[in-house]
SEFI-465127 format. One line per field, with one value per residue (C-alpha): x, y negated, z negated. Coordinates in nm, 2 decimals. Last residue first. Example, Ala and Ser with C-alpha at 12.3 -4.5 7.8 and 13.67 -1.06 7.14 Angstrom:
SEFI-465127
east <- 1.37/1.23
north <- 0.11/0.45
up <- -0.71/-0.78
//
This chain:
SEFI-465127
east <- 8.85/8.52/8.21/7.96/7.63/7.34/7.08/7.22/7.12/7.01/7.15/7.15/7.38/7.57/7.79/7.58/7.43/7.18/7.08/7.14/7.40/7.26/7.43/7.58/7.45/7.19/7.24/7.06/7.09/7.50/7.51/7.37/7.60/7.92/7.84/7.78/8.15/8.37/8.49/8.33/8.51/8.43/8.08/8.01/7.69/7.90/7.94/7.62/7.60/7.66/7.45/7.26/6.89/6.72/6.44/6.27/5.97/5.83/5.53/5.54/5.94/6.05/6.44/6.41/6.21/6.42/6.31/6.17/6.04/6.37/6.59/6.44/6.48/6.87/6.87/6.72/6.94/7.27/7.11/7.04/7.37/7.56/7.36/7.42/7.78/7.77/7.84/7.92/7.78/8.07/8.10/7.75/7.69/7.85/8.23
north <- -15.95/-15.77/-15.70/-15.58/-15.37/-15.33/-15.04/-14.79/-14.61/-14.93/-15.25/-15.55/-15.71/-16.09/-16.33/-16.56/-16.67/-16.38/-16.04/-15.85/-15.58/-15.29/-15.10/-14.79/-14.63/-14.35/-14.03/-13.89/-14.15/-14.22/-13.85/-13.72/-14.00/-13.87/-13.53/-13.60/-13.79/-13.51/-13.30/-13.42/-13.34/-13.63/-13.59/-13.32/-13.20/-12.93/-12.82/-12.97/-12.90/-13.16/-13.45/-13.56/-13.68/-13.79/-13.69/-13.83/-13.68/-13.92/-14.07/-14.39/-14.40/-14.74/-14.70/-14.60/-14.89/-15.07/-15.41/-15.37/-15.76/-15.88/-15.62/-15.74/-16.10/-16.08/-15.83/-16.11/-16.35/-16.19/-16.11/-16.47/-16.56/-16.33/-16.45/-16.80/-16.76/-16.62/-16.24/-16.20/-15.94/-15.79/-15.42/-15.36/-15.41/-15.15/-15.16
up <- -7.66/-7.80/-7.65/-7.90/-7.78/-7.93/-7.91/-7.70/-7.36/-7.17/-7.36/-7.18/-6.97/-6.88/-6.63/-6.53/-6.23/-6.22/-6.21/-6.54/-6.55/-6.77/-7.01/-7.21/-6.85/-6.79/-6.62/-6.37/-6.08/-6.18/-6.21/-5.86/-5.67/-5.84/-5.76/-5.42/-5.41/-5.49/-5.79/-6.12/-6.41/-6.65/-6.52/-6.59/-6.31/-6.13/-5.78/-5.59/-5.23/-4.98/-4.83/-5.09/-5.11/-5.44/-5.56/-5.92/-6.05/-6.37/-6.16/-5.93/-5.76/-5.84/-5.80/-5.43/-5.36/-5.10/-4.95/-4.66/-4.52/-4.74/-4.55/-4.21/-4.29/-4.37/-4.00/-3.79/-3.96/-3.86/-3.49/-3.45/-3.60/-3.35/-3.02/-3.14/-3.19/-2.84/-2.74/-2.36/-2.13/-1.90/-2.08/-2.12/-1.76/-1.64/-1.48
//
C-alpha cells in the first residue's frame, strides 16, 4: 500500500484544515459583484440557448439571468428576517 492510504486524519488535523480554509476565504473574499466600470463578464460553461426566463432550458441560462436581470428585492444581511426594494419602489408582504 502507499503512504496515502495508511496516514490517519485526527480531529485536530480536520479542524486545522477547516480553519485554514474559513481564513483563506475571508483573506479573498470574492469581488465578482464589484466589477469597477459598467462592463460586466461572466463565465459559463455551455452555450447560451435563450435569455426568457420563464422558458429557460438548462442551468447556464439560469446563471446568465439571475446576473442580468434584476430582482423585485433584495435580501438584507443580518439576524433578521428582511429586504429592500431593488427593481420596484415599495413592496407589501401580505399573509
Amino acid at each position: 500500500m502507499s503512504n496515502i492510504a495508511s496516514t490517519k486524519l485526527s480531529r485536530r488535523t480536520v479542524l486545522a484544515g477547516t480553519g485554514a480554509l474559513g481564513l483563506a476565504s475571508l483573506i479573498y473574499p470574492a469581488r465578482r459583484a464589484q466589477a469597477a466600470g459598467s462592463i460586466l463578464k461572466v463565465r459559463s460553461y455551455s452555450d447560451i440557448q435563450i435569455l426568457d426566463p420563464a422558458f429557460r432550458l438548462a442551468a447556464p441560462e439560469g446563471d446568465i439571468t439571475n446576473v442580468i436581470f434584476a430582482g423585485l428585492v433584495v435580501a438584507t444581511a443580518g439576524d433578521k428576517w428582511g429586504w429592500r426594494p431593488m427593481a420596484v419602489e415599495t413592496i407589501e408582504q401580505l399573509d
